[in-house]
N, CA, C and O atoms as CSV, one atom per row, in Angstrom:
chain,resi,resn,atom,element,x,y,z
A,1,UNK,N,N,6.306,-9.754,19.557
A,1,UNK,CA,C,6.542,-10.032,18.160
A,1,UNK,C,C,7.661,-9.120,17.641
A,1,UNK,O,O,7.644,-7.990,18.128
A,2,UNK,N,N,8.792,-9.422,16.603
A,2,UNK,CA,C,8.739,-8.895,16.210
A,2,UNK,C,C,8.886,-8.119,14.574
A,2,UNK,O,O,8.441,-8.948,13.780
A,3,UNK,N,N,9.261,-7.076,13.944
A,3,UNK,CA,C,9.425,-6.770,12.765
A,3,UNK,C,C,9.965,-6.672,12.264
A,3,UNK,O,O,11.010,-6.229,12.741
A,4,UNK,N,N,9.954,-6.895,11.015
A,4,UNK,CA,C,10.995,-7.045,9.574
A,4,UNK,C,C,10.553,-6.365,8.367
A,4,UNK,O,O,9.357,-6.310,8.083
A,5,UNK,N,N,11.283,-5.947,7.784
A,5,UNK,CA,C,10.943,-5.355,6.541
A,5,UNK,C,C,11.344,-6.023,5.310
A,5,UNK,O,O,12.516,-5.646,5.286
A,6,UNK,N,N,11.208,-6.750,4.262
A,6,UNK,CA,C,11.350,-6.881,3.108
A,6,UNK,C,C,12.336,-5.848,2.188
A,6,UNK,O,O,12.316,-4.668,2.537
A,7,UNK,N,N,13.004,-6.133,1.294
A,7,UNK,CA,C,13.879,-5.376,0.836
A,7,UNK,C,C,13.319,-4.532,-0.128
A,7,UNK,O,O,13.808,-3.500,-0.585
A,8,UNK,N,N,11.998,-5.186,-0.461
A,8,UNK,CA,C,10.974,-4.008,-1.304
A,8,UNK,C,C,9.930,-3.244,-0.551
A,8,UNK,O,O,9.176,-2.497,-1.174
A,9,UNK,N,N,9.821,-3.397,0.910
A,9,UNK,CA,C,9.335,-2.306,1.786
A,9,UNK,C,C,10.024,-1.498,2.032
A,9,UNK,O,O,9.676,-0.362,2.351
A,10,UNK,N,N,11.560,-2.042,1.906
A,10,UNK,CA,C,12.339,-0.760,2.467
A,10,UNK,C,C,13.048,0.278,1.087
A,10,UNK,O,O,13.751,1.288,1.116
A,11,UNK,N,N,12.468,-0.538,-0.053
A,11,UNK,CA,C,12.429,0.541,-1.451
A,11,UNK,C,C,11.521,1.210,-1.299
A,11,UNK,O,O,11.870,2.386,-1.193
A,12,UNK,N,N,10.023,1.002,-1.199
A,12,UNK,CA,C,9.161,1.583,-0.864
A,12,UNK,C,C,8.766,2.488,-0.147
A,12,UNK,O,O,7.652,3.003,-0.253
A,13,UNK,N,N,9.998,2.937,1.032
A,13,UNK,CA,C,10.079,3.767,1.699
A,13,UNK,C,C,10.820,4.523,1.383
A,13,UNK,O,O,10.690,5.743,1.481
A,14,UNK,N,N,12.097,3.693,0.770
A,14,UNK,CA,C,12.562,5.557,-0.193
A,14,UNK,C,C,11.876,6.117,-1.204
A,14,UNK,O,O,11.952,7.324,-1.434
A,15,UNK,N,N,11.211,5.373,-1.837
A,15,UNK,CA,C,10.587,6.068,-2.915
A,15,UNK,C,C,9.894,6.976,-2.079
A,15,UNK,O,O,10.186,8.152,-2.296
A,16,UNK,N,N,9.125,6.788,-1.254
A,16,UNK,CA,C,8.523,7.693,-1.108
A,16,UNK,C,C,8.757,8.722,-0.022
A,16,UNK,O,O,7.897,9.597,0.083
A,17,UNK,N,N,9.636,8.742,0.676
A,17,UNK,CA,C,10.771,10.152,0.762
A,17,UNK,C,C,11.886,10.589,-0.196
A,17,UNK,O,O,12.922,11.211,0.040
A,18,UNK,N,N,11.610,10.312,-0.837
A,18,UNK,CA,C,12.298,10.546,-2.360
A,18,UNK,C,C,11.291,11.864,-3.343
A,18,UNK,O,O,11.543,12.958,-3.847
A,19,UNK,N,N,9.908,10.833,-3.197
A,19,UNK,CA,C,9.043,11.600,-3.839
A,19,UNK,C,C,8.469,13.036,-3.618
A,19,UNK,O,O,8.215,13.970,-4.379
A,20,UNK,N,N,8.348,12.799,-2.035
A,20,UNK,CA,C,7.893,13.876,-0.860
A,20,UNK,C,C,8.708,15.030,-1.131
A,20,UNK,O,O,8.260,16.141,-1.414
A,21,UNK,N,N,10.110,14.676,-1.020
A,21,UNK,CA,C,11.410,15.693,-1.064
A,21,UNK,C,C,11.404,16.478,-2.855
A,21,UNK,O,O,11.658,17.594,-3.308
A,22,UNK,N,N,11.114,15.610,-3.229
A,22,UNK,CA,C,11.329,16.002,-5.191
A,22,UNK,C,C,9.683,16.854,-4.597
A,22,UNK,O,O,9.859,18.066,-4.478
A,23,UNK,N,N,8.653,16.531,-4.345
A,23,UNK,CA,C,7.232,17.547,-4.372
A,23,UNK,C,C,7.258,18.353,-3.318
A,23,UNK,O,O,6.059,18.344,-3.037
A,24,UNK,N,N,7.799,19.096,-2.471
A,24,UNK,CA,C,7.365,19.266,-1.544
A,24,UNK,C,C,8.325,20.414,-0.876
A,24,UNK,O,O,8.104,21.422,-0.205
A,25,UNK,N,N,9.823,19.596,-1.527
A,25,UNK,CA,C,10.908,20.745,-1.068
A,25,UNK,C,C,11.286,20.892,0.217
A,25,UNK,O,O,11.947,21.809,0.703
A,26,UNK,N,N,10.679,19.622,0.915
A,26,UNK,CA,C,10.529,20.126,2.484
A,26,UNK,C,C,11.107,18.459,2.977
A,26,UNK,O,O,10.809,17.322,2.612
A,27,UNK,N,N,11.814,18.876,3.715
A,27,UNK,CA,C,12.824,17.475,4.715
A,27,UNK,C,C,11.781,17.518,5.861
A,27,UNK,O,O,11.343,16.368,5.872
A,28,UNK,N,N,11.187,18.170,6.767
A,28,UNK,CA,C,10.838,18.274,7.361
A,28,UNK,C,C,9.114,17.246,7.387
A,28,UNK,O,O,8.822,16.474,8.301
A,29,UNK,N,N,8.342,17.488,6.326
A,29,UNK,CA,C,7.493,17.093,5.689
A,29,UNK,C,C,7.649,15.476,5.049
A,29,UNK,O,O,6.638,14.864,4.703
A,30,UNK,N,N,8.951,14.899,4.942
A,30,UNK,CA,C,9.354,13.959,4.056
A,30,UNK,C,C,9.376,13.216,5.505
A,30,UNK,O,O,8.395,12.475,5.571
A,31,UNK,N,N,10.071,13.170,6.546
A,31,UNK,CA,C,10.674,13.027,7.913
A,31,UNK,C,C,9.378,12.526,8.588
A,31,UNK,O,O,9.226,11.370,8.985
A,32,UNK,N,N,8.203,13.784,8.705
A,32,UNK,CA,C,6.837,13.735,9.384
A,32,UNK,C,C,6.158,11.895,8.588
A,32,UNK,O,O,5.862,10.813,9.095
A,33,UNK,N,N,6.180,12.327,7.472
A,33,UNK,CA,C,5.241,11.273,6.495
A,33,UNK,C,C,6.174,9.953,7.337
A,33,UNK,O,O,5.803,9.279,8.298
A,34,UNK,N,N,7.438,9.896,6.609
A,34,UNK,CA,C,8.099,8.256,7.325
A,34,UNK,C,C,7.782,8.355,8.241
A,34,UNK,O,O,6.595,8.031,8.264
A,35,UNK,N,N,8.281,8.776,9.621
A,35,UNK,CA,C,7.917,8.475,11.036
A,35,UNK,C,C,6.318,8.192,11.098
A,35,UNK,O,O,6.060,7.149,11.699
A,36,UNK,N,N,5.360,8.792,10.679
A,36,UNK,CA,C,3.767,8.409,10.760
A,36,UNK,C,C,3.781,6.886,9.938
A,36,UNK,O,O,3.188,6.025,10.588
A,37,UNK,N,N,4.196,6.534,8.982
A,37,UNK,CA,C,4.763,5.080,8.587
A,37,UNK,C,C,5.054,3.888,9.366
A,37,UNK,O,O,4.461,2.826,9.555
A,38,UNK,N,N,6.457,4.534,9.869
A,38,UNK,CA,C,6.627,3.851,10.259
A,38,UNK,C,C,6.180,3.199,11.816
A,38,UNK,O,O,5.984,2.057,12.230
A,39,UNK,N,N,6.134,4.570,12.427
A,39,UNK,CA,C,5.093,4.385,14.129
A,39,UNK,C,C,3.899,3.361,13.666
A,39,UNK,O,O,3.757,2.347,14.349
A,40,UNK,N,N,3.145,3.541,12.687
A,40,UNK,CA,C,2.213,2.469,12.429
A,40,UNK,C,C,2.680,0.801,12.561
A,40,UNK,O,O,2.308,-0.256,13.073
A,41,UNK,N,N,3.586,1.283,11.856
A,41,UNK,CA,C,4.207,0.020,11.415
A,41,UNK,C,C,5.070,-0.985,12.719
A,41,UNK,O,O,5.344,-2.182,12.806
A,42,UNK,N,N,5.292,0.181,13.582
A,42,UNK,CA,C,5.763,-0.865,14.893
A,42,UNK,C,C,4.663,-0.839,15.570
A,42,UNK,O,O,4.668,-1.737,16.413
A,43,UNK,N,N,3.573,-0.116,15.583
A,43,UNK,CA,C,2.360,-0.118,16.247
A,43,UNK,C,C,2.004,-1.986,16.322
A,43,UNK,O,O,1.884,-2.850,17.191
A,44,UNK,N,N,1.944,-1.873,14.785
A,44,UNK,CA,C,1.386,-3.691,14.897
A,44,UNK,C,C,2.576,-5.130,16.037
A,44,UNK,O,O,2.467,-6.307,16.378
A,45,UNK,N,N,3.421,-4.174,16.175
A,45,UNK,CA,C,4.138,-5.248,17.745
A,45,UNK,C,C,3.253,-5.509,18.570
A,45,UNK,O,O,3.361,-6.549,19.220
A,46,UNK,N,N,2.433,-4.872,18.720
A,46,UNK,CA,C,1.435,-5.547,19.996
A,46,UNK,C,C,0.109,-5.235,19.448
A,46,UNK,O,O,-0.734,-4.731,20.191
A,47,UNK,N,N,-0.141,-5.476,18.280
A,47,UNK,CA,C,-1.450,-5.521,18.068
A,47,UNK,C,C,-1.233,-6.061,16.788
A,47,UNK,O,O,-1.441,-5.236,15.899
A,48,UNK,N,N,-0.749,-7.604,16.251
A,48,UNK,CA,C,-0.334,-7.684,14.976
A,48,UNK,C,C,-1.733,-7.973,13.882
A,48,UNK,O,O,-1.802,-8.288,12.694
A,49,UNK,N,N,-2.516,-7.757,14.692
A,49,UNK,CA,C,-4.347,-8.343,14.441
A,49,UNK,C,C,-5.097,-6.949,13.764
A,49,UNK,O,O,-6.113,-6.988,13.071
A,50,UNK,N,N,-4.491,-5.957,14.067
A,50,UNK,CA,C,-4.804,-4.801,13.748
A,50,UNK,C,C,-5.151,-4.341,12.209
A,50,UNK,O,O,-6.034,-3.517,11.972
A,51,UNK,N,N,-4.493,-4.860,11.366
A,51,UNK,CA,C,-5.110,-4.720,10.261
A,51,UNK,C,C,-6.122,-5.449,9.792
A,51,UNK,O,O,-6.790,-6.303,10.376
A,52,UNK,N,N,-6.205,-4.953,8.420
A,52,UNK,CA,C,-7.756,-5.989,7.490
A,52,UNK,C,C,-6.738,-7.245,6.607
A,52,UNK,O,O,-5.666,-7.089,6.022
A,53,UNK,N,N,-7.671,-8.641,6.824
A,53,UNK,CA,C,-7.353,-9.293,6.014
A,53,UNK,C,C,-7.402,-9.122,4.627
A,53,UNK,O,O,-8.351,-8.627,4.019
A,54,UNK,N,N,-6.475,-9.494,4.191
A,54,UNK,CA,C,-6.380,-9.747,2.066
A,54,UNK,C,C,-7.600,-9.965,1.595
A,54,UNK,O,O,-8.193,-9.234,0.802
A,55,UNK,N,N,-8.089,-11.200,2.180
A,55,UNK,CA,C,-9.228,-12.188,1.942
A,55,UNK,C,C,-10.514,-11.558,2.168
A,55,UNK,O,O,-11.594,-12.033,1.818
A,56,UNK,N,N,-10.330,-10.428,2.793
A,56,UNK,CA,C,-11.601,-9.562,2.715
A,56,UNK,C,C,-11.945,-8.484,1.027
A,56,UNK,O,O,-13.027,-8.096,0.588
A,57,UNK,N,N,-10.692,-8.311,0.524
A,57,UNK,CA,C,-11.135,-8.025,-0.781
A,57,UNK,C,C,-10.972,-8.647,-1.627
A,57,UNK,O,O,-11.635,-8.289,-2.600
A,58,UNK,N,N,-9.934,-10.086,-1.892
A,58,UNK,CA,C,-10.212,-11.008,-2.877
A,58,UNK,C,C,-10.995,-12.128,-2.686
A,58,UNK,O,O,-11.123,-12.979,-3.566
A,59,UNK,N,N,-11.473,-12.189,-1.723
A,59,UNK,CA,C,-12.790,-13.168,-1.000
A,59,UNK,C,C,-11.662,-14.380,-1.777
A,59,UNK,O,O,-12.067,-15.056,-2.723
A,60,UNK,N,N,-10.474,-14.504,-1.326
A,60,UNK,CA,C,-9.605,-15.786,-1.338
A,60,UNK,C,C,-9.018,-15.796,-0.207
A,60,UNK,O,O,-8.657,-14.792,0.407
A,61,UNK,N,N,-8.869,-17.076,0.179
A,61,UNK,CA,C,-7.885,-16.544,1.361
A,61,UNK,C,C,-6.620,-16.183,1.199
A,61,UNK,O,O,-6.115,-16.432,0.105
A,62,UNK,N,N,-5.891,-15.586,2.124
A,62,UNK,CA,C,-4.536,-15.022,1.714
A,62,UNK,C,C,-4.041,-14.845,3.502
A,62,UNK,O,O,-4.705,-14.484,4.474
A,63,UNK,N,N,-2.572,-15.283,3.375
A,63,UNK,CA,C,-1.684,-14.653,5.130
A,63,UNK,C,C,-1.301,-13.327,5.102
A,63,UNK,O,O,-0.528,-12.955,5.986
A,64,UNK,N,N,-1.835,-12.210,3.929
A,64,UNK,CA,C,-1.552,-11.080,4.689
A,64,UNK,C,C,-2.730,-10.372,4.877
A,64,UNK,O,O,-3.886,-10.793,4.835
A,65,UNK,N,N,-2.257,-9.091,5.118
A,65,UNK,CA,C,-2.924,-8.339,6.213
A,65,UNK,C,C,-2.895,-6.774,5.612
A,65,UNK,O,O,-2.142,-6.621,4.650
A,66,UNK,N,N,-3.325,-6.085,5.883
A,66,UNK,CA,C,-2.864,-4.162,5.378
A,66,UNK,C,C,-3.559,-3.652,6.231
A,66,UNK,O,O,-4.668,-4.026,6.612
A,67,UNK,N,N,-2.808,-2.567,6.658
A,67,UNK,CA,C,-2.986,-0.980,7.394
A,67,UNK,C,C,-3.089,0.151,6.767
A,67,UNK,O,O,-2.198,0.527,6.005
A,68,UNK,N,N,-4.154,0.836,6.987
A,68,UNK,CA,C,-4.645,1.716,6.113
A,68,UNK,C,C,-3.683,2.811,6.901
A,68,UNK,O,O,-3.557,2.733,8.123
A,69,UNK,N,N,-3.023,3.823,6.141
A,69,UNK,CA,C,-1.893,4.642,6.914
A,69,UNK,C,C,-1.588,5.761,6.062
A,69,UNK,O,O,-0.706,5.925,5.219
A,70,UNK,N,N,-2.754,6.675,6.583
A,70,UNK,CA,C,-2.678,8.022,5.342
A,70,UNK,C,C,-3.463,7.367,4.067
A,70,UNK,O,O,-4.485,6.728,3.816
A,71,UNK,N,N,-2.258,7.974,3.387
A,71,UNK,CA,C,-2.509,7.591,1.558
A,71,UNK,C,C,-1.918,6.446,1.327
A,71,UNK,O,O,-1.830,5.944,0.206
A,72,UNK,N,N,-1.506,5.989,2.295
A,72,UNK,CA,C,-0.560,4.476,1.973
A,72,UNK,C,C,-1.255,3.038,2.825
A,72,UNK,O,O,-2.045,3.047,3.770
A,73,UNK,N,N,-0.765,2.088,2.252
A,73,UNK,CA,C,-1.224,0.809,2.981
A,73,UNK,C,C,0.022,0.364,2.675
A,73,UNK,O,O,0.786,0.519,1.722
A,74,UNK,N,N,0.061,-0.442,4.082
A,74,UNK,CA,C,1.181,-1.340,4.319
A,74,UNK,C,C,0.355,-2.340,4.287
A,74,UNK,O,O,-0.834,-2.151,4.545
A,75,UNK,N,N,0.954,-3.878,3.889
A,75,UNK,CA,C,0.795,-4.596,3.602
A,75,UNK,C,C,2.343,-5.717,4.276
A,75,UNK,O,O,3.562,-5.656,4.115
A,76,UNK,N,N,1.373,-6.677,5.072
A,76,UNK,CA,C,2.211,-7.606,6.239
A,76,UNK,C,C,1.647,-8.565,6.056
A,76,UNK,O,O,0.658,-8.781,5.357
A,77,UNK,N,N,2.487,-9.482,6.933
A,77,UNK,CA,C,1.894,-10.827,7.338
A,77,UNK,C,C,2.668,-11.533,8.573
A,77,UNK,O,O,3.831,-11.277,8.886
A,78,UNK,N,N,1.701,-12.604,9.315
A,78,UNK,CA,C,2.527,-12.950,10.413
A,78,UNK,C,C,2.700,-14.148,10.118
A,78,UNK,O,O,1.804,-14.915,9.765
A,79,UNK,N,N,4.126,-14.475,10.262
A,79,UNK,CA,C,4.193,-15.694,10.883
A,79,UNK,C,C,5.524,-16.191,11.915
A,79,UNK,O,O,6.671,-15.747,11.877
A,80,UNK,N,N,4.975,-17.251,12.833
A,80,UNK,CA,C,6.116,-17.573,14.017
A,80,UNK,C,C,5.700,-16.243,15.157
A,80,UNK,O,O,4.611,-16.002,15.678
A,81,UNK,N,N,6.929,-15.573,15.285
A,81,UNK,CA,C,6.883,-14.546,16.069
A,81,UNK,C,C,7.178,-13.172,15.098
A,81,UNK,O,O,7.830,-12.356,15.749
A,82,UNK,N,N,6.920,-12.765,13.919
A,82,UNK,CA,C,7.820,-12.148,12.984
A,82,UNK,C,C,6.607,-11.737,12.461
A,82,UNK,O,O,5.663,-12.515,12.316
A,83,UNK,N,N,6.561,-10.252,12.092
A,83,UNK,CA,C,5.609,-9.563,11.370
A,83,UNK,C,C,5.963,-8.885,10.260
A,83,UNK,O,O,6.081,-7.660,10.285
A,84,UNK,N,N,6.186,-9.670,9.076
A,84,UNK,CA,C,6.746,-9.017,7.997
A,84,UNK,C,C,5.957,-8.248,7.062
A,84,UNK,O,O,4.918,-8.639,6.530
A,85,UNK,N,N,6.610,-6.946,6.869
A,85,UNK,CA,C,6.565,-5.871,6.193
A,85,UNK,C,C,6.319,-6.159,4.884
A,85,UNK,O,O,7.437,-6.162,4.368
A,86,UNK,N,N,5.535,-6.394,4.074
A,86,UNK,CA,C,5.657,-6.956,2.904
A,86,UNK,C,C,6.014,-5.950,1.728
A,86,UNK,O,O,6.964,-6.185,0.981
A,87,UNK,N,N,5.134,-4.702,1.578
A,87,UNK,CA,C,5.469,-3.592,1.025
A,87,UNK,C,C,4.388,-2.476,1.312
A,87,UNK,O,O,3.274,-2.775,1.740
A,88,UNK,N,N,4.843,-0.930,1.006
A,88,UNK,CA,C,3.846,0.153,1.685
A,88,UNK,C,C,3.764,0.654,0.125
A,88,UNK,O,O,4.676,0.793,-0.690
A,89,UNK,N,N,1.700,0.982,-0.066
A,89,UNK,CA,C,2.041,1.183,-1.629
A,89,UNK,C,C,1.182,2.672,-1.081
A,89,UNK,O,O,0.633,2.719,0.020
A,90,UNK,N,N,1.190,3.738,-1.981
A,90,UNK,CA,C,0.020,4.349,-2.080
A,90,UNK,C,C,-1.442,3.576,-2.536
A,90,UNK,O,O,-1.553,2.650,-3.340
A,91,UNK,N,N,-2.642,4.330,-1.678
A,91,UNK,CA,C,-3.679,3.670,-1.806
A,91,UNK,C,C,-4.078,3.810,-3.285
A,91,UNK,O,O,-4.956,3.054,-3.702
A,92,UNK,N,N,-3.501,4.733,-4.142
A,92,UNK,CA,C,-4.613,5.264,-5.301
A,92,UNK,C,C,-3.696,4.150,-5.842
A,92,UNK,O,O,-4.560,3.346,-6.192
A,93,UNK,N,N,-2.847,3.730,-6.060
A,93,UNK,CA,C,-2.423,2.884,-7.086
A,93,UNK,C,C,-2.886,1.782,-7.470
A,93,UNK,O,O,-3.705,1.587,-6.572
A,94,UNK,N,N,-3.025,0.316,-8.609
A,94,UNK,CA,C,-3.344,-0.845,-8.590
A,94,UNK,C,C,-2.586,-1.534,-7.565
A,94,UNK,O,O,-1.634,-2.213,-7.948
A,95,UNK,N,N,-2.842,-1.475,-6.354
A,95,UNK,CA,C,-1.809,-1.880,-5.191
A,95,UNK,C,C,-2.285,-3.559,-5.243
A,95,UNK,O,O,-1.436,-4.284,-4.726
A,96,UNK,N,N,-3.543,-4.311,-5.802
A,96,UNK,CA,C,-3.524,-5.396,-5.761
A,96,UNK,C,C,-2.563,-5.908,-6.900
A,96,UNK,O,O,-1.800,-6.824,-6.591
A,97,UNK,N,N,-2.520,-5.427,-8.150
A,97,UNK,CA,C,-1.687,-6.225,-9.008
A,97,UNK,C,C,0.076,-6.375,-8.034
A,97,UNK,O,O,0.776,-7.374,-7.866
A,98,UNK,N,N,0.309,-4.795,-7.536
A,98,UNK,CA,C,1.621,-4.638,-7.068
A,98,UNK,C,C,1.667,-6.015,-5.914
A,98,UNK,O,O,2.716,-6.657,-5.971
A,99,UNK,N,N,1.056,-6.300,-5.316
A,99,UNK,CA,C,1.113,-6.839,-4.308
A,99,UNK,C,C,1.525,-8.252,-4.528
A,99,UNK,O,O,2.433,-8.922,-4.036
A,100,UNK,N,N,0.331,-8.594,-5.665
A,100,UNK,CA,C,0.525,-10.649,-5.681
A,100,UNK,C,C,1.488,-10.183,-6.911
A,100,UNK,O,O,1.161,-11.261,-7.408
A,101,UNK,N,N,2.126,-9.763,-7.616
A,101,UNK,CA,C,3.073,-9.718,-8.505
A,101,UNK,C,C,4.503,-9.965,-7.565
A,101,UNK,O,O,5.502,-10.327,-8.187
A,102,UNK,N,N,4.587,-9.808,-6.356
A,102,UNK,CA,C,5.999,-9.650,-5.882
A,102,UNK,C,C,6.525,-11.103,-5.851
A,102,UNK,O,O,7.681,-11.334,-5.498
């Protein structure tokens, strides 16, 4: 399979080495967080089954999927051969409004 990112996953990822760097002061720390991101995130190449369905918390059905990853969930979906990145939110946020709003 493989992966793609959305142009608001890949905002989503600066924001939040953006954020890391503005709290933290540390490149090093900002660097650690993406790479643990993103390794997840190619993780699902051969395991694109690996996350929880949508439809398990809006008891609707839905084609995506999320990975629980730290403080963040990514949020994907498959289709064809292509596992798209849909967006990575922090968990504490209303990440369902963020999600079906896109």
């Amino acid at each position: 399979m493989k992966l793609r990112f959305t142009p608001q996953a890949v905002n989503d990822l600066d924001e939040i080495k953006n954020y890391l760097l503005e709290n933290t002061f540390s490149q090093n720390i900002s660097d650690n967080a993406l790479n643990y991101i993103l390794d997840n995130c190619t993780s699902l190449k051969s395991n694109p089954y690996l996350g929880i369905s949508m439809s398990k918390i809006t008891n609707k059905p839905s084609e995506y999927r999320y990975l629980i990853c730290g403080k963040h969930l990514i949020f994907y979906c498959i289709k064809d051969n292509y596992i798209s990145i849909i967006r990575i939110l922090d968990s504490r946020t209303d990440y369902l409004k963020l999600i079906f709003t896109f």
